[in-house]
mmCIF file of the protein (N, C-alpha, C, O) and its ligand, coordinates in Angstrom:
data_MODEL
# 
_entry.id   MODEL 
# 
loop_
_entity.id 
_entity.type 
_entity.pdbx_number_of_molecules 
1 polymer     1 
2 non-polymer 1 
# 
_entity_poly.entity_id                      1 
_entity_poly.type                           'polypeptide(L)' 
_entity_poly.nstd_linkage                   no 
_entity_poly.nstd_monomer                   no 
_entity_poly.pdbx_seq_one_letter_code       
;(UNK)(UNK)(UNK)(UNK)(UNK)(UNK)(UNK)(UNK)(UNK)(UNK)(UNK)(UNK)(UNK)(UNK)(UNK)(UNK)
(UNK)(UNK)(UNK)(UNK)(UNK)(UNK)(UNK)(UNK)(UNK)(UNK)(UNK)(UNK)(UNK)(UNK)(UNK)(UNK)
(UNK)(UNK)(UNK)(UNK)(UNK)(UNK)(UNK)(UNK)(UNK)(UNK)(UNK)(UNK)(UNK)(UNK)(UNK)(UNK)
(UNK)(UNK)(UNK)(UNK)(UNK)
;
_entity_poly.pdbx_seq_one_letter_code_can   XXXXXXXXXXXXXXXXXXXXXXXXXXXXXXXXXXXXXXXXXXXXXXXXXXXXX 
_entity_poly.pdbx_strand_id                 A 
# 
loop_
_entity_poly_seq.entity_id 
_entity_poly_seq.num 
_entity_poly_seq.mon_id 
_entity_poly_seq.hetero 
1 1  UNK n 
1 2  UNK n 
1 3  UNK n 
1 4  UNK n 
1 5  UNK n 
1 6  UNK n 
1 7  UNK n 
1 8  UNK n 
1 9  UNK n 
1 10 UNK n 
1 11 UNK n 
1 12 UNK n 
1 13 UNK n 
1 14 UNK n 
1 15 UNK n 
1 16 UNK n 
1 17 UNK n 
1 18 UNK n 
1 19 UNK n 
1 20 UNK n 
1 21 UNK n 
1 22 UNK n 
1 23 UNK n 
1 24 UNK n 
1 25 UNK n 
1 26 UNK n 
1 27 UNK n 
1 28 UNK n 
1 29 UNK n 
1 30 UNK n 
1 31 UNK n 
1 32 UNK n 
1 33 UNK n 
1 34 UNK n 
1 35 UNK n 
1 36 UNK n 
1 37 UNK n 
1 38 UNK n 
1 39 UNK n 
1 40 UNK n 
1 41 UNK n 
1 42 UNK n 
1 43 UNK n 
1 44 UNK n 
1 45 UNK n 
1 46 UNK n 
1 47 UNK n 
1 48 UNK n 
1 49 UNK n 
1 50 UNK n 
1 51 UNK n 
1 52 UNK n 
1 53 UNK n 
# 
loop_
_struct_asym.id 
_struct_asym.entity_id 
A 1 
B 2 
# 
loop_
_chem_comp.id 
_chem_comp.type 
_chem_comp.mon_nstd_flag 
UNK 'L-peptide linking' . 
ZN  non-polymer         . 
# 
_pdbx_entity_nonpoly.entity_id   2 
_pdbx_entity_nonpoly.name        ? 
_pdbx_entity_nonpoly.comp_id     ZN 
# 
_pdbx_nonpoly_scheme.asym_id         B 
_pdbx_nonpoly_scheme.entity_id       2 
_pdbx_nonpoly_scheme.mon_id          ZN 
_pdbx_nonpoly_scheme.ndb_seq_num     1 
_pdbx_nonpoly_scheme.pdb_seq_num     101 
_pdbx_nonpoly_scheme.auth_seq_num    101 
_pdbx_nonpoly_scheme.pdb_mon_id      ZN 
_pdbx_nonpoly_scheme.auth_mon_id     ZN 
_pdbx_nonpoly_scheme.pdb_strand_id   A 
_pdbx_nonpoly_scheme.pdb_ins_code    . 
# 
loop_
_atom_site.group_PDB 
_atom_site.id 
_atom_site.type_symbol 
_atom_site.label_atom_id 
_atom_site.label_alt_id 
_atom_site.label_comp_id 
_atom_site.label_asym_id 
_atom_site.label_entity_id 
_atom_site.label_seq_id 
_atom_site.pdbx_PDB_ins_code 
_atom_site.Cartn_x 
_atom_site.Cartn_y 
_atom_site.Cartn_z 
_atom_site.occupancy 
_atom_site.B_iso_or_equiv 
_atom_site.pdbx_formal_charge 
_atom_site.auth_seq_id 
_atom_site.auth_comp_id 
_atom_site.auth_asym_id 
_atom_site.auth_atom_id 
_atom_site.pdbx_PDB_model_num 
ATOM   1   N  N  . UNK A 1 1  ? 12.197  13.380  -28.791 1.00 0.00 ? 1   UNK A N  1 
ATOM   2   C  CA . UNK A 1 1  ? 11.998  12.592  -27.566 1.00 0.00 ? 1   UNK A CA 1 
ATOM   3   C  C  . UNK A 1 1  ? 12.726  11.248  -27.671 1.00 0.00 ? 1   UNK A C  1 
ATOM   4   O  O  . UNK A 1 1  ? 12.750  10.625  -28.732 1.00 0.00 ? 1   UNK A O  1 
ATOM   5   N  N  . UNK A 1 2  ? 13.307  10.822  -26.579 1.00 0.00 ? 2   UNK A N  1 
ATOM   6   C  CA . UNK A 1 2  ? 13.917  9.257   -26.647 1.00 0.00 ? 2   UNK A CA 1 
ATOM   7   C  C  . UNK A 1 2  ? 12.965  8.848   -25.921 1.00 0.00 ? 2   UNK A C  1 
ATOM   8   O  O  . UNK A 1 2  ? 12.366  9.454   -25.033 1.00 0.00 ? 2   UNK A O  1 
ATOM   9   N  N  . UNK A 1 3  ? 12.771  7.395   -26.455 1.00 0.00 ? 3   UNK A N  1 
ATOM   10  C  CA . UNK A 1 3  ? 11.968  6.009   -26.175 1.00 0.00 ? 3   UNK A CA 1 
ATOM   11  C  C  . UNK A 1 3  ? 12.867  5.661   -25.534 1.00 0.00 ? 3   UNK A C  1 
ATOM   12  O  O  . UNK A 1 3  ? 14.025  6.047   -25.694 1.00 0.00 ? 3   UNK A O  1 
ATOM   13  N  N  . UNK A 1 4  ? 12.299  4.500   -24.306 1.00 0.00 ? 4   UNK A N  1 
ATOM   14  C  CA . UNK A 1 4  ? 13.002  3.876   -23.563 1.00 0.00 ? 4   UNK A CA 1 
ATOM   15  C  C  . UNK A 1 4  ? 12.837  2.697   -23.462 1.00 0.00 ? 4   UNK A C  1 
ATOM   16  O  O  . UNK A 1 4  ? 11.893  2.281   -22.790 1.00 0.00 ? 4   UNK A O  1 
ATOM   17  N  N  . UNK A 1 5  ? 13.565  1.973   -23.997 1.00 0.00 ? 5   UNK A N  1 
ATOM   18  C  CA . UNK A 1 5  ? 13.455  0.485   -24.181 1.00 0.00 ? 5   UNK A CA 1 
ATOM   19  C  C  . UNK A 1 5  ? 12.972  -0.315  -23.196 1.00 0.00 ? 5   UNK A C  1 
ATOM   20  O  O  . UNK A 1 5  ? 12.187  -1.260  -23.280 1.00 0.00 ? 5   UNK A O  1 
ATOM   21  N  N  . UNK A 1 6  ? 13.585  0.214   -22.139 1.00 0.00 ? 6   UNK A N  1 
ATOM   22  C  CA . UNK A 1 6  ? 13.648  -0.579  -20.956 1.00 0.00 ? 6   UNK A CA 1 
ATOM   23  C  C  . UNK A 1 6  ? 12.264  -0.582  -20.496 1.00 0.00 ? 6   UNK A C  1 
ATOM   24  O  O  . UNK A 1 6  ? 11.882  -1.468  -19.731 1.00 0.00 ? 6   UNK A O  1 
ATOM   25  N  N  . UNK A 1 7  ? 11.428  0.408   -20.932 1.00 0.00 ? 7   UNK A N  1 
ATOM   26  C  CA . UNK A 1 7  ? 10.567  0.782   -19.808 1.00 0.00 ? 7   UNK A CA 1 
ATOM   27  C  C  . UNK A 1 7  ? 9.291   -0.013  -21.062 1.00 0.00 ? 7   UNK A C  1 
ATOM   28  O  O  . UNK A 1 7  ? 8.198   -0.176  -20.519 1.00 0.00 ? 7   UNK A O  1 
ATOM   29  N  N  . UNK A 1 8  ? 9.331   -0.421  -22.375 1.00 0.00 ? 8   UNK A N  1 
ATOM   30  C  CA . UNK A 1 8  ? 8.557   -1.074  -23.336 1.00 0.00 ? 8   UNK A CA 1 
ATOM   31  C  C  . UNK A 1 8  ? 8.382   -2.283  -22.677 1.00 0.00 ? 8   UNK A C  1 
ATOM   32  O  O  . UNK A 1 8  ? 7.335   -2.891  -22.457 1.00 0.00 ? 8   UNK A O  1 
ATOM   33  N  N  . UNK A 1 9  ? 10.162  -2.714  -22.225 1.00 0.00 ? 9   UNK A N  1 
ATOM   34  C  CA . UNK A 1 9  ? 10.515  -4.755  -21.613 1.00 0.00 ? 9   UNK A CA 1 
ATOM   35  C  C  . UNK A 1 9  ? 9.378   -4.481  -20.654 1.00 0.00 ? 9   UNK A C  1 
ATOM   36  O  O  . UNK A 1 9  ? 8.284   -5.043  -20.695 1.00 0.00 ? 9   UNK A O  1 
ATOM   37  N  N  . UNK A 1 10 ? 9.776   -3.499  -19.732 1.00 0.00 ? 10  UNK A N  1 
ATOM   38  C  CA . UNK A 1 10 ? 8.754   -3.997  -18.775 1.00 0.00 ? 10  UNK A CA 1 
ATOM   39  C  C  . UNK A 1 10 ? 7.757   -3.948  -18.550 1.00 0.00 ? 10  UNK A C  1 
ATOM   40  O  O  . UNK A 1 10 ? 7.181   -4.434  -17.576 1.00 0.00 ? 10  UNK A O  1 
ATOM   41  N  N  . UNK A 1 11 ? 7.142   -3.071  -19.803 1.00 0.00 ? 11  UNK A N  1 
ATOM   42  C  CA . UNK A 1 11 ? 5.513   -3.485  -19.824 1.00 0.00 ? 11  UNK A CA 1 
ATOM   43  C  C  . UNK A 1 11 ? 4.767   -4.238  -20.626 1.00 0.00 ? 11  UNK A C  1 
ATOM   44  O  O  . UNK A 1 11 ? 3.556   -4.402  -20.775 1.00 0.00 ? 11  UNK A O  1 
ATOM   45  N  N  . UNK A 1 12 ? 5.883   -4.728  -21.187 1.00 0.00 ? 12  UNK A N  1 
ATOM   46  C  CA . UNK A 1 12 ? 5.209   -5.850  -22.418 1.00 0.00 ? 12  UNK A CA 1 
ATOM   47  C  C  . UNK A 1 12 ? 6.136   -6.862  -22.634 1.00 0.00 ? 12  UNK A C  1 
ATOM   48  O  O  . UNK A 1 12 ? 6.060   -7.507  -23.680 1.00 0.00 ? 12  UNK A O  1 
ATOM   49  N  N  . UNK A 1 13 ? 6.719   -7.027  -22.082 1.00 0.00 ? 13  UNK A N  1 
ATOM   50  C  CA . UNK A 1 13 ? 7.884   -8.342  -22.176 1.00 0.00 ? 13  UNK A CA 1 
ATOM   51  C  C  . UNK A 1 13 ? 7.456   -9.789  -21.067 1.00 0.00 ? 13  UNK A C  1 
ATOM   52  O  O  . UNK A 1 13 ? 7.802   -9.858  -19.888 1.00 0.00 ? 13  UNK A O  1 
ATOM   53  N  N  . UNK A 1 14 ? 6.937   -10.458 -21.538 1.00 0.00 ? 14  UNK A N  1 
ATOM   54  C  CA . UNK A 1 14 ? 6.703   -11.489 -20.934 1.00 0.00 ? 14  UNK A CA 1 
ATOM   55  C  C  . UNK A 1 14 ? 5.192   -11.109 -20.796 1.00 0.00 ? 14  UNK A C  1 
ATOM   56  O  O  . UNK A 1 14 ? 4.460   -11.475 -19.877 1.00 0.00 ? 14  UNK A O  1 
ATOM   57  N  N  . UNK A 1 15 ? 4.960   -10.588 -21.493 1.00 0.00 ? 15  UNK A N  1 
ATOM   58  C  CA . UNK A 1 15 ? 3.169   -10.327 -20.973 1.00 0.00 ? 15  UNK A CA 1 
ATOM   59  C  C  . UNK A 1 15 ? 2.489   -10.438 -22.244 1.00 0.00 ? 15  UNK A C  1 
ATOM   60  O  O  . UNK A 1 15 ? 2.713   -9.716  -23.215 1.00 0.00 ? 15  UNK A O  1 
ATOM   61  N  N  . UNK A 1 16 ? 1.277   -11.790 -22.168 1.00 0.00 ? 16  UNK A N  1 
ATOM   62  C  CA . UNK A 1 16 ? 0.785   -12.161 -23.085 1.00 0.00 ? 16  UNK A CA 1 
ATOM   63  C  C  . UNK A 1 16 ? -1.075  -12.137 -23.023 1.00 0.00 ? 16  UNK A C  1 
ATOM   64  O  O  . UNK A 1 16 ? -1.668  -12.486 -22.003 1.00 0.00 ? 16  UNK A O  1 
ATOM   65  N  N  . UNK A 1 17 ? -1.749  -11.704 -24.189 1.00 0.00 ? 17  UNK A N  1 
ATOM   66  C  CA . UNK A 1 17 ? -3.192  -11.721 -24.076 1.00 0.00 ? 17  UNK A CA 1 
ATOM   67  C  C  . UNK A 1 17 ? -4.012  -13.124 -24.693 1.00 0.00 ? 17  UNK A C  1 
ATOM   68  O  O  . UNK A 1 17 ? -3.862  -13.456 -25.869 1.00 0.00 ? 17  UNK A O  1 
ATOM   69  N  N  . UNK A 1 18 ? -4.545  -13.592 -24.116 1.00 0.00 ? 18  UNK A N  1 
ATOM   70  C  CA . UNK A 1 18 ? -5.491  -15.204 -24.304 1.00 0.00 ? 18  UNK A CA 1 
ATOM   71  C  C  . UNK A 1 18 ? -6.389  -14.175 -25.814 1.00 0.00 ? 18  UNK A C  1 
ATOM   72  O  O  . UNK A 1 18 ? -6.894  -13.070 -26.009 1.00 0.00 ? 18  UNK A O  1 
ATOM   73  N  N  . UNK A 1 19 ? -6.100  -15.508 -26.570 1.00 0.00 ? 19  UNK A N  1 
ATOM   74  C  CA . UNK A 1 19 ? -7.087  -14.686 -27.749 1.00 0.00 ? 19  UNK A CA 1 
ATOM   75  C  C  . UNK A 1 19 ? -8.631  -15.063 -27.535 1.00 0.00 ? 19  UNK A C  1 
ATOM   76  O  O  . UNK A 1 19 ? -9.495  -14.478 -28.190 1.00 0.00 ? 19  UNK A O  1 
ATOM   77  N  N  . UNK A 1 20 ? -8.967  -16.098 -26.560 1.00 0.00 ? 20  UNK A N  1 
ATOM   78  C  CA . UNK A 1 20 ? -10.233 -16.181 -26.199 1.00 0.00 ? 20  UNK A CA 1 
ATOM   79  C  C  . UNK A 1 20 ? -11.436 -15.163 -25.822 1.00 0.00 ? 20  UNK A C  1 
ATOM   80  O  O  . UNK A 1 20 ? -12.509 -14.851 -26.338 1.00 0.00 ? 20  UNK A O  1 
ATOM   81  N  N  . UNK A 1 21 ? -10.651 -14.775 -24.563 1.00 0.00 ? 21  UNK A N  1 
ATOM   82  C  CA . UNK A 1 21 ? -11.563 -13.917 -23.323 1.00 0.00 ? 21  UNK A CA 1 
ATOM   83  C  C  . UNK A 1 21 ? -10.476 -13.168 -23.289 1.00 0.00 ? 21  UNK A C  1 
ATOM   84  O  O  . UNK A 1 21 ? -10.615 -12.687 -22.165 1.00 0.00 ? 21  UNK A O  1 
ATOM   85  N  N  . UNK A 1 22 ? -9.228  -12.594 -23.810 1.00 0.00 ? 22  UNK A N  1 
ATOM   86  C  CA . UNK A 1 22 ? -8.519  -11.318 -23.739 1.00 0.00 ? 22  UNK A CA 1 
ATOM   87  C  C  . UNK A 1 22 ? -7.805  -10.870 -22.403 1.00 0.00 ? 22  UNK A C  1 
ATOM   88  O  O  . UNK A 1 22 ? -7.369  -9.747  -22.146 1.00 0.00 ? 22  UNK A O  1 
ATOM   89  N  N  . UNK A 1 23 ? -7.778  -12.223 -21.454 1.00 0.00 ? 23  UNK A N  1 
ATOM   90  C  CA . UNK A 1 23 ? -7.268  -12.032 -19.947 1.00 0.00 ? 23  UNK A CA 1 
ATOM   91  C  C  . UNK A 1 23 ? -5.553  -11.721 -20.576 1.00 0.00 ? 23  UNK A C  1 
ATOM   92  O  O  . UNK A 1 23 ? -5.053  -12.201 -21.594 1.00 0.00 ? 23  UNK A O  1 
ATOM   93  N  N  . UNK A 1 24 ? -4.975  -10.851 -19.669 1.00 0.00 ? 24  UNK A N  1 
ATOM   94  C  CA . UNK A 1 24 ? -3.448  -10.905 -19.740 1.00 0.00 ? 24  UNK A CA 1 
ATOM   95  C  C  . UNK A 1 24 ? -2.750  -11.986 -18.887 1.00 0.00 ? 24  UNK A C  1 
ATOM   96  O  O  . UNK A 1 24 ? -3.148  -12.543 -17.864 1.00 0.00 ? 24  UNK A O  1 
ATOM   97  N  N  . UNK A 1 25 ? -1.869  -12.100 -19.421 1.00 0.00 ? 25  UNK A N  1 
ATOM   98  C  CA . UNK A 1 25 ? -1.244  -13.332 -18.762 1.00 0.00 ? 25  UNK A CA 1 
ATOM   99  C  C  . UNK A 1 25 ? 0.585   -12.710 -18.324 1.00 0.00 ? 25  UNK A C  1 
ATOM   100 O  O  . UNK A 1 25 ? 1.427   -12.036 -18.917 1.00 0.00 ? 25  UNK A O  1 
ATOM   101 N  N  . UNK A 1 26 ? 0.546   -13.048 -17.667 1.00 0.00 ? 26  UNK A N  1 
ATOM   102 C  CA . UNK A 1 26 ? 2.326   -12.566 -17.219 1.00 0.00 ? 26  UNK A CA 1 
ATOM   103 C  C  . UNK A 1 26 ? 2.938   -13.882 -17.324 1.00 0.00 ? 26  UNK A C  1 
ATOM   104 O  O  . UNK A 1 26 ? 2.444   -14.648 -16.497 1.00 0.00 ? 26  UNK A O  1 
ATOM   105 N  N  . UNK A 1 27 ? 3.777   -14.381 -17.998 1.00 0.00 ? 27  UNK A N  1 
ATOM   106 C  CA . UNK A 1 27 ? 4.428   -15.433 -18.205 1.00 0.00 ? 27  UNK A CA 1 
ATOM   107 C  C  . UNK A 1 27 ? 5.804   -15.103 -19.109 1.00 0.00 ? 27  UNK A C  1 
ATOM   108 O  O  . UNK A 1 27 ? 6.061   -14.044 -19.682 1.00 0.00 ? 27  UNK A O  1 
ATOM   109 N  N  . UNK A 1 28 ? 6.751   -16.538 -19.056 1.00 0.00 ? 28  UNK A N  1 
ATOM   110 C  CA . UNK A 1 28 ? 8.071   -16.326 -19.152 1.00 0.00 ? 28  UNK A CA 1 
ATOM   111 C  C  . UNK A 1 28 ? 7.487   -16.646 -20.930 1.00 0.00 ? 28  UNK A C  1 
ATOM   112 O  O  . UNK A 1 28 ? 6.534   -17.384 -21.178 1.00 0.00 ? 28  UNK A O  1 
ATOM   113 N  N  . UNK A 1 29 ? 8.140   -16.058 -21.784 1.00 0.00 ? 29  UNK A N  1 
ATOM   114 C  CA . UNK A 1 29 ? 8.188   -15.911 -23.369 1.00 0.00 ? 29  UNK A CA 1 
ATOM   115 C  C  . UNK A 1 29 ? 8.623   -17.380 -23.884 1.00 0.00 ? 29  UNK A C  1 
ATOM   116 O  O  . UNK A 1 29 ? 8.441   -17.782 -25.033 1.00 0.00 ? 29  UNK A O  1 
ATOM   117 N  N  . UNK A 1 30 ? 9.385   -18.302 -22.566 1.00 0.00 ? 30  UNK A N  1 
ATOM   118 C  CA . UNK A 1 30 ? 10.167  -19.501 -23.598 1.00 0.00 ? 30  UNK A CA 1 
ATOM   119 C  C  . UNK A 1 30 ? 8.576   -20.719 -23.064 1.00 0.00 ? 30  UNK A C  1 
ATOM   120 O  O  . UNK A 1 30 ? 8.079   -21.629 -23.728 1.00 0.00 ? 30  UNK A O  1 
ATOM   121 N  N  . UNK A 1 31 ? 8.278   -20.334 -22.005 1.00 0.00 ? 31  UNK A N  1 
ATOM   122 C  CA . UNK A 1 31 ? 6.849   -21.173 -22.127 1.00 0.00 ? 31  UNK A CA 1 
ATOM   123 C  C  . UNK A 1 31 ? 5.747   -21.025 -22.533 1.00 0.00 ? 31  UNK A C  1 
ATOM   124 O  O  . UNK A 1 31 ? 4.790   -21.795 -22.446 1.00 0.00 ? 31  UNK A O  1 
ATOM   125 N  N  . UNK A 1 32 ? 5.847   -19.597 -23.200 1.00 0.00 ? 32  UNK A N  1 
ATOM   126 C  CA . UNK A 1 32 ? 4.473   -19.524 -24.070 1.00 0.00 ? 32  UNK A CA 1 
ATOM   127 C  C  . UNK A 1 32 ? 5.169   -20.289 -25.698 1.00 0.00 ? 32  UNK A C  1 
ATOM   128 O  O  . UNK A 1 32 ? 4.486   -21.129 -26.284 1.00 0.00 ? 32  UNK A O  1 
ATOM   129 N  N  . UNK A 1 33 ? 5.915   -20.058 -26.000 1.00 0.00 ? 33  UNK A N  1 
ATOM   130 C  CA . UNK A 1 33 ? 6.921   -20.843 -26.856 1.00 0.00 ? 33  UNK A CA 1 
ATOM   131 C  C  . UNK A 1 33 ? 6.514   -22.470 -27.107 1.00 0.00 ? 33  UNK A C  1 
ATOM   132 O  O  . UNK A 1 33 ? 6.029   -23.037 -28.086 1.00 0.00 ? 33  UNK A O  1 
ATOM   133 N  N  . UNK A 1 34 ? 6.848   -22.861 -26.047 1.00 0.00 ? 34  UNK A N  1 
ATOM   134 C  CA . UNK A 1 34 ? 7.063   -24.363 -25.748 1.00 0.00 ? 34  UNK A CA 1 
ATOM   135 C  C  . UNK A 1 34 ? 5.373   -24.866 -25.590 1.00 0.00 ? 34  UNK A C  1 
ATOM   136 O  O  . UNK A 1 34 ? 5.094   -26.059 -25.465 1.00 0.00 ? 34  UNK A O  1 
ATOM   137 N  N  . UNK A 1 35 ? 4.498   -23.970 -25.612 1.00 0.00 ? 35  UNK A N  1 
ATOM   138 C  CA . UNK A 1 35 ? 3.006   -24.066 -25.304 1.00 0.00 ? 35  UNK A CA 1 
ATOM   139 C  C  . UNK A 1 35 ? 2.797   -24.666 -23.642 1.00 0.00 ? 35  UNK A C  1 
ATOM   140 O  O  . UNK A 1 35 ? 1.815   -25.264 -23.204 1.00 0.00 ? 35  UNK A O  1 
ATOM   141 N  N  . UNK A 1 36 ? 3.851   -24.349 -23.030 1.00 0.00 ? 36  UNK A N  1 
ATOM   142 C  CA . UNK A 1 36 ? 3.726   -24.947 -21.536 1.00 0.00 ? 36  UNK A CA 1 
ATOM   143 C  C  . UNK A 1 36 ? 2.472   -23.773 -20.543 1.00 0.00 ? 36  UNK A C  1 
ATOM   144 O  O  . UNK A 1 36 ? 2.424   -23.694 -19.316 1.00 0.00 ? 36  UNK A O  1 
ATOM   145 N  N  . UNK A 1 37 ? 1.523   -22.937 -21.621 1.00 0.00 ? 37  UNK A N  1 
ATOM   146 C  CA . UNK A 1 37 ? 1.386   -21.766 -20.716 1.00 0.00 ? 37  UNK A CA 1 
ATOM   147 C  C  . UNK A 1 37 ? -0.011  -22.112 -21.053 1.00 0.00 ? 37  UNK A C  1 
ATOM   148 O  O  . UNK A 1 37 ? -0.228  -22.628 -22.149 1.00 0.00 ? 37  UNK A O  1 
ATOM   149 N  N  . UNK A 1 38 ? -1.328  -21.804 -19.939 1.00 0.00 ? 38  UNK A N  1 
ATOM   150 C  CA . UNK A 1 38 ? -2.707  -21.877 -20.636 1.00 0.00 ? 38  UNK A CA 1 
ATOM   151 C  C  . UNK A 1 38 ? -3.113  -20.595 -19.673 1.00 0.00 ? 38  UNK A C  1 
ATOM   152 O  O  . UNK A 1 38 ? -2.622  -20.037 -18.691 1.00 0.00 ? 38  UNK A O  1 
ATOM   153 N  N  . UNK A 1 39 ? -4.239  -20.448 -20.472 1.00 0.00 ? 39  UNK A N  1 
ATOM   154 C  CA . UNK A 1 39 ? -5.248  -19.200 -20.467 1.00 0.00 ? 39  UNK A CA 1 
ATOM   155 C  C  . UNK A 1 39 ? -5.559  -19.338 -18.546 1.00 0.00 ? 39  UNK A C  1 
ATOM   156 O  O  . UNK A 1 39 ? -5.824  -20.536 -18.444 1.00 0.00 ? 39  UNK A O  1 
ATOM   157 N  N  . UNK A 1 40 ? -5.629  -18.855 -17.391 1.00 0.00 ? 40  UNK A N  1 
ATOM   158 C  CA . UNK A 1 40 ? -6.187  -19.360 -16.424 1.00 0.00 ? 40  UNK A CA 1 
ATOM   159 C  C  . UNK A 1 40 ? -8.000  -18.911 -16.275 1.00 0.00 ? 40  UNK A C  1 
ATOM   160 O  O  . UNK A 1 40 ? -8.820  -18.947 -15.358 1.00 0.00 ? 40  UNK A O  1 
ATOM   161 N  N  . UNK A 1 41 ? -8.016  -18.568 -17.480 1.00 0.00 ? 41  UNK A N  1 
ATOM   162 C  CA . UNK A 1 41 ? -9.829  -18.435 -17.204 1.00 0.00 ? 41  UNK A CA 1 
ATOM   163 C  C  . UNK A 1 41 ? -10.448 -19.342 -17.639 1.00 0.00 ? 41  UNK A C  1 
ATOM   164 O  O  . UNK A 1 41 ? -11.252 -20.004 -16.983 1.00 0.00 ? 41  UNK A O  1 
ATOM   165 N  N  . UNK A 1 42 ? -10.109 -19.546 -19.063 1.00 0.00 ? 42  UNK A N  1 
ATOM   166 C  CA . UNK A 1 42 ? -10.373 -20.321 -20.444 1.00 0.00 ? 42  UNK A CA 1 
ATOM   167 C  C  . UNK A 1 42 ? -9.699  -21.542 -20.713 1.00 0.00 ? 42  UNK A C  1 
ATOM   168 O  O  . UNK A 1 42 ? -10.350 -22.462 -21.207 1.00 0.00 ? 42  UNK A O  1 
ATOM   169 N  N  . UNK A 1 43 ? -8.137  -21.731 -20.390 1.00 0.00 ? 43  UNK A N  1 
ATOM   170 C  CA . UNK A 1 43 ? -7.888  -22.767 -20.169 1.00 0.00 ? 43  UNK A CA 1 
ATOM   171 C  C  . UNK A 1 43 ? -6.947  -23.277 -21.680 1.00 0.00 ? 43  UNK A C  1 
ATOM   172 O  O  . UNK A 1 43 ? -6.254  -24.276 -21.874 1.00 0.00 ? 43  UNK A O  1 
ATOM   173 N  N  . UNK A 1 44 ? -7.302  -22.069 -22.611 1.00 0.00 ? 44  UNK A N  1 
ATOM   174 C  CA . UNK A 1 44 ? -6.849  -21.888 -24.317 1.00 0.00 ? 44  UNK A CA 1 
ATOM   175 C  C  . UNK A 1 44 ? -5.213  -21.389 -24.054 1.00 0.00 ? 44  UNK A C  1 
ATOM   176 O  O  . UNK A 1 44 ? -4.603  -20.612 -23.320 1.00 0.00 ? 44  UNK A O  1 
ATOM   177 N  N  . UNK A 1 45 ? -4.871  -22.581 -25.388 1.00 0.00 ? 45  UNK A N  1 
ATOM   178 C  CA . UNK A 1 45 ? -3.830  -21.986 -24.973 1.00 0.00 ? 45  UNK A CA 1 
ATOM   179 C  C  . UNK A 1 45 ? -3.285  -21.055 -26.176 1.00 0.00 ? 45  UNK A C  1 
ATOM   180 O  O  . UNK A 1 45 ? -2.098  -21.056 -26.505 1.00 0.00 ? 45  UNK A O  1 
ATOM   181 N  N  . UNK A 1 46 ? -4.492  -20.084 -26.935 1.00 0.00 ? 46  UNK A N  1 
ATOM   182 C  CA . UNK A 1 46 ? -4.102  -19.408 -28.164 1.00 0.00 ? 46  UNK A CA 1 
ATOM   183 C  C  . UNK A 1 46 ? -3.614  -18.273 -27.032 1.00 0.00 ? 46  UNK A C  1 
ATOM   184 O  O  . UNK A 1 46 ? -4.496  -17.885 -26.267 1.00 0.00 ? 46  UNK A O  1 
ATOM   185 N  N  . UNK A 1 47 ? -2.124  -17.653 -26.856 1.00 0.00 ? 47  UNK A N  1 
ATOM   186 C  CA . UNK A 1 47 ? -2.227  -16.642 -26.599 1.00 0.00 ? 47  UNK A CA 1 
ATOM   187 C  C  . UNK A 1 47 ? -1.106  -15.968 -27.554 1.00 0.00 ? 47  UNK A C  1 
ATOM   188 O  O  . UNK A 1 47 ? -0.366  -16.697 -28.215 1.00 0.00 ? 47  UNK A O  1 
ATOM   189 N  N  . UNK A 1 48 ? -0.991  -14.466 -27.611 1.00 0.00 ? 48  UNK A N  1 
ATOM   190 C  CA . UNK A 1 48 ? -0.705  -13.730 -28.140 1.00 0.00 ? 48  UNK A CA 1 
ATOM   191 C  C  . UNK A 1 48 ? 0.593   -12.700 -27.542 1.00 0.00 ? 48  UNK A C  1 
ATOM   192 O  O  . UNK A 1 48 ? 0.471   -12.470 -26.339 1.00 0.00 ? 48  UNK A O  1 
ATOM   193 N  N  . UNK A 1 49 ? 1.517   -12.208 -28.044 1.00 0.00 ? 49  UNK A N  1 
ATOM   194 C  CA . UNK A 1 49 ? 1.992   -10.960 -27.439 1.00 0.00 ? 49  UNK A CA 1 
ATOM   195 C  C  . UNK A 1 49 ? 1.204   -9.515  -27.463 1.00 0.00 ? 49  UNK A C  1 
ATOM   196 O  O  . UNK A 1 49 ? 0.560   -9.099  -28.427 1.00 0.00 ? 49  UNK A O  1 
ATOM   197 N  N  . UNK A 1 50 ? 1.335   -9.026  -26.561 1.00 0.00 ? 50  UNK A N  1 
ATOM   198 C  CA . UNK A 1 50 ? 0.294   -8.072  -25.721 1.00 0.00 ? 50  UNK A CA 1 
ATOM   199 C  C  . UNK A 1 50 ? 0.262   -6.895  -26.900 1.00 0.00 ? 50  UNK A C  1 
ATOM   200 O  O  . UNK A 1 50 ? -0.721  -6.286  -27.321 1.00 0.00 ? 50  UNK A O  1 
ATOM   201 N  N  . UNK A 1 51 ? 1.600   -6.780  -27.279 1.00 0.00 ? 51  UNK A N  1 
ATOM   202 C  CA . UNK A 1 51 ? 1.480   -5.332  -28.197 1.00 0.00 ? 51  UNK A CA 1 
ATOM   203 C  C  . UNK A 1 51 ? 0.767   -5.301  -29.691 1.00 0.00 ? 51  UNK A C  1 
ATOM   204 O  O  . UNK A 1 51 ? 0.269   -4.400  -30.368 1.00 0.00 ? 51  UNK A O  1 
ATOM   205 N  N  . UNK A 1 52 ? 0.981   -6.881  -29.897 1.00 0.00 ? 52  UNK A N  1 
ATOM   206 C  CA . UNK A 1 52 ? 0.114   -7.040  -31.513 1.00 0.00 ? 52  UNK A CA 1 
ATOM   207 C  C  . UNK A 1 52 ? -0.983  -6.759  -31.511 1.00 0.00 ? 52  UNK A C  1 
ATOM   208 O  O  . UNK A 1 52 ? -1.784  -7.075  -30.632 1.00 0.00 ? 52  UNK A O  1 
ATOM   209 N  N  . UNK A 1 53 ? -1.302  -5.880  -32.857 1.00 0.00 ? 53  UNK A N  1 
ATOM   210 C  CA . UNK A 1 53 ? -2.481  -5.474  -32.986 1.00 0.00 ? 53  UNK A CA 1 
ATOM   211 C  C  . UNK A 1 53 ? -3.669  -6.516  -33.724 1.00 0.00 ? 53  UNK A C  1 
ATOM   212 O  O  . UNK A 1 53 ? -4.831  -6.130  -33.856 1.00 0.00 ? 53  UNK A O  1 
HETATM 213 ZN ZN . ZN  B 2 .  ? -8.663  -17.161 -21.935 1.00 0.00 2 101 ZN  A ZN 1 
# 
């Protein structure tokens, strides 16, 4: 079977989980980076990439 890269970007690329309360967050990767990004439930700004276990 081939994997499709493309179709990984777009379900997990720019999409980040609050390690608080576990809300997903859709945001650009260079402002979770820059810490410009907060939790909108919690307000934390520990968040995570979606696929890490
Ligand atoms: Zn949160």
């Amino acid at each position: 079977m081939v994997k499709f890269p493309e179709a990984n970007v777009r379900l997990y690329k720019n999409v980040f989980v609050c390690r608080n309360c576990k809300t997903k967050i859709r945001t650009d990767n260079m402002k979770v980076l820059a810490k410009k990004v907060k939790c909108r439930k919690c307000n934390s700004k520990a968040l995570r990439p979606v696929r890490k276990k």
